[in-house]
Chimera marker file (.cmm) of the C-alpha trace (Angstrom):
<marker_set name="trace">
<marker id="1" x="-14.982" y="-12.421" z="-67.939" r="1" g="1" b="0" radius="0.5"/>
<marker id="2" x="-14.015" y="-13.462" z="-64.693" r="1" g="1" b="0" radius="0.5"/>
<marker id="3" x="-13.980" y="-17.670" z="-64.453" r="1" g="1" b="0" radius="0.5"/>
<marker id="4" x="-14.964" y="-17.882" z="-60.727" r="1" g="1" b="0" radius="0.5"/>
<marker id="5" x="-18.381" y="-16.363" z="-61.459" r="1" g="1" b="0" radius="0.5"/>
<marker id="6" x="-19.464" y="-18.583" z="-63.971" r="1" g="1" b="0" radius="0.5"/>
<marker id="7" x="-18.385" y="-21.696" z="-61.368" r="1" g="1" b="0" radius="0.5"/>
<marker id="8" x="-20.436" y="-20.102" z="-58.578" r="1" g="1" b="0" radius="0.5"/>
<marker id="9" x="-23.509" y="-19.310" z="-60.583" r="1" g="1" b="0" radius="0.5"/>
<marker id="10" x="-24.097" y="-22.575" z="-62.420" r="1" g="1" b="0" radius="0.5"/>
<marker id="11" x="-24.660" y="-24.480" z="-58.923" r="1" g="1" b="0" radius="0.5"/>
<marker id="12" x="-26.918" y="-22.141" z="-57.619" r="1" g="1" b="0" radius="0.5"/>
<marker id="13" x="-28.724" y="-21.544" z="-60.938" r="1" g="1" b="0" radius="0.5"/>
<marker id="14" x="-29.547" y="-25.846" z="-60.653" r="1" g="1" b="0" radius="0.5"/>
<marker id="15" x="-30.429" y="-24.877" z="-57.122" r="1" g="1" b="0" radius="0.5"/>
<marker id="16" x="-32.917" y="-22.019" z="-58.435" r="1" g="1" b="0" radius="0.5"/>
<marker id="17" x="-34.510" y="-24.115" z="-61.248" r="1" g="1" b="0" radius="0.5"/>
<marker id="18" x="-35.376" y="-27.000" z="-58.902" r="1" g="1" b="0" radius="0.5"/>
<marker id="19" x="-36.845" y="-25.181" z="-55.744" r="1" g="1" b="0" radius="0.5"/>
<marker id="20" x="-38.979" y="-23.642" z="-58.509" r="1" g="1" b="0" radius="0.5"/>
<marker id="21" x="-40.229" y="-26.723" z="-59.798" r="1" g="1" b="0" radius="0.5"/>
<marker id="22" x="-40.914" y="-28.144" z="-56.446" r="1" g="1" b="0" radius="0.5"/>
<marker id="23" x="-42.889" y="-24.395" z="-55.504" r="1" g="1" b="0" radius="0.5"/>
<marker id="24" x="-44.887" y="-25.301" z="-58.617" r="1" g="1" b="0" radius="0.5"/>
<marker id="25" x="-45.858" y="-28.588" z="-57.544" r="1" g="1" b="0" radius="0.5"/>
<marker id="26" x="-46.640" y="-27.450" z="-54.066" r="1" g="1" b="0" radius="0.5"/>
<marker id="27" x="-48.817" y="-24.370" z="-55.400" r="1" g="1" b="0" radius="0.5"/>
<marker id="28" x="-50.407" y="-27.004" z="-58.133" r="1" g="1" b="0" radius="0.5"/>
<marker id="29" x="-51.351" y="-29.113" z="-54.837" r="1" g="1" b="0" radius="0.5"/>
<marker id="30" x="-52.306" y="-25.969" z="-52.667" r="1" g="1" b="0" radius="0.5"/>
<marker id="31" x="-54.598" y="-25.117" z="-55.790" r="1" g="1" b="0" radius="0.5"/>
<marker id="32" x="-56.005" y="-28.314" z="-56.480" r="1" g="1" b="0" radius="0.5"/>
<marker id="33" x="-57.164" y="-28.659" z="-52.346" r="1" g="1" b="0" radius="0.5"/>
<marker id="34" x="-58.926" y="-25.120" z="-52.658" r="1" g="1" b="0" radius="0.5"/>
<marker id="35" x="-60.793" y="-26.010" z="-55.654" r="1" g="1" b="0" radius="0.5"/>
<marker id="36" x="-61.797" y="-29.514" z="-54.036" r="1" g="1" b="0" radius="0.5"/>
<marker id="37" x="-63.259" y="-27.940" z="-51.082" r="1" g="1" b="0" radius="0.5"/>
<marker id="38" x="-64.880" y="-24.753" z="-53.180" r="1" g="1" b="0" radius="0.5"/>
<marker id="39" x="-66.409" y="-26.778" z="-54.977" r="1" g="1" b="0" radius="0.5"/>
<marker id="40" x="-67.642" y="-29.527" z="-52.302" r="1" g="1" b="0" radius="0.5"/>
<marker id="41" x="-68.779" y="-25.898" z="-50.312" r="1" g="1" b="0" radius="0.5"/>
<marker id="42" x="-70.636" y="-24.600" z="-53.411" r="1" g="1" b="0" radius="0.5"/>
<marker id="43" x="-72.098" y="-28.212" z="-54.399" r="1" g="1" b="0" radius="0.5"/>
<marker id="44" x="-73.189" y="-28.357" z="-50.714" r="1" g="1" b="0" radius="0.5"/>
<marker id="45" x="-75.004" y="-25.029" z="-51.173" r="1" g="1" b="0" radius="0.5"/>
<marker id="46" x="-77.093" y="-25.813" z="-54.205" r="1" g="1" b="0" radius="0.5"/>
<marker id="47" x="-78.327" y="-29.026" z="-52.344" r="1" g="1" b="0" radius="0.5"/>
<marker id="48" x="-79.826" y="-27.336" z="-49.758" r="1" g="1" b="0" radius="0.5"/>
<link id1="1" id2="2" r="1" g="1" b="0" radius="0.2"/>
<link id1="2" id2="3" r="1" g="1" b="0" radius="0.2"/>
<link id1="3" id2="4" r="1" g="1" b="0" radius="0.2"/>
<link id1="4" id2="5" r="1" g="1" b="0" radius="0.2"/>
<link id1="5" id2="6" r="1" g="1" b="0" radius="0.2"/>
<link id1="6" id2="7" r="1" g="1" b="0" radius="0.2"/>
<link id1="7" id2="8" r="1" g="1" b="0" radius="0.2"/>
<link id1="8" id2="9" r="1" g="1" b="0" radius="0.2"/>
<link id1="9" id2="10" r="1" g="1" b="0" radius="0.2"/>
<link id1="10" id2="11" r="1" g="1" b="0" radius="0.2"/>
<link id1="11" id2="12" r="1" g="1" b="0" radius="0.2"/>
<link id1="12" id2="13" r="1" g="1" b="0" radius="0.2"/>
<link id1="13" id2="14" r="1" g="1" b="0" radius="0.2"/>
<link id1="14" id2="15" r="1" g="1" b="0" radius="0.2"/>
<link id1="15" id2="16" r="1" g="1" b="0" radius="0.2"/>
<link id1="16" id2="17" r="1" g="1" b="0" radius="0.2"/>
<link id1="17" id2="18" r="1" g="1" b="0" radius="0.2"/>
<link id1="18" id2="19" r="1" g="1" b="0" radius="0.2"/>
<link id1="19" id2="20" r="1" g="1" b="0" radius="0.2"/>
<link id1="20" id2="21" r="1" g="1" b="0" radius="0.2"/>
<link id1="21" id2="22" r="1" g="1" b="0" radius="0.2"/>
<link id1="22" id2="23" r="1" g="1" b="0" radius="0.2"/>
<link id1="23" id2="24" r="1" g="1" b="0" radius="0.2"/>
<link id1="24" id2="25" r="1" g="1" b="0" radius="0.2"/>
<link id1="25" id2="26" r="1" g="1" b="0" radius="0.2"/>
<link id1="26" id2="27" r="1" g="1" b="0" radius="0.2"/>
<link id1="27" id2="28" r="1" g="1" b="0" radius="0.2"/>
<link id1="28" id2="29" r="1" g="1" b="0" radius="0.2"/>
<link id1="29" id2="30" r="1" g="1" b="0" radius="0.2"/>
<link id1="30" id2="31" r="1" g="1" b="0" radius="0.2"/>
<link id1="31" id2="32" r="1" g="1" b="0" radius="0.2"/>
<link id1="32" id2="33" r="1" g="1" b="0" radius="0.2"/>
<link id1="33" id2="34" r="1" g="1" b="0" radius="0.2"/>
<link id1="34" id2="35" r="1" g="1" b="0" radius="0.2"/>
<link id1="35" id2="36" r="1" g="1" b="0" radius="0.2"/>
<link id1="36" id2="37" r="1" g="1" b="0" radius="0.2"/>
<link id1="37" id2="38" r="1" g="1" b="0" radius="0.2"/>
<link id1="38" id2="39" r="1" g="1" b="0" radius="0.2"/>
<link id1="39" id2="40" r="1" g="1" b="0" radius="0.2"/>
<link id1="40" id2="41" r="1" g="1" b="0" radius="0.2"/>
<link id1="41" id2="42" r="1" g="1" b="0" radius="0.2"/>
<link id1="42" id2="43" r="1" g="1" b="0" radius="0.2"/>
<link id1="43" id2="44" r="1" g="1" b="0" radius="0.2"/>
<link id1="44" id2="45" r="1" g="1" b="0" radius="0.2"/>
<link id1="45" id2="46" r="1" g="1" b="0" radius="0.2"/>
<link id1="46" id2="47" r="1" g="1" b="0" radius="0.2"/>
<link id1="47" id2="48" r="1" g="1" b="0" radius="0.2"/>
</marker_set>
């Protein structure tokens, strides 16, 4: 029950939620540039 915790928590907690939204969207990228060039590599191997 102590006040001061609650007032230093809640700004880091917004902190917390949005540099985990923004890792998502980087991962999401990062997962979305592996898949492009897996599946350019594997595409590439059937053609030969």
């Amino acid at each position: 029950e102590t006040p001061g915790l609650v007032e230093l928590s809640s700004p880091e907690l917004d902190l917390l939620s949005d540099n985990k939204e923004h890792l998502e969207e980087e991962t999401i990228e990062i997962i979305m540039k592996t898949m492009d060039q897996y599946m350019s590599k594997t595409l590439g191997d059937y053609g030969s």
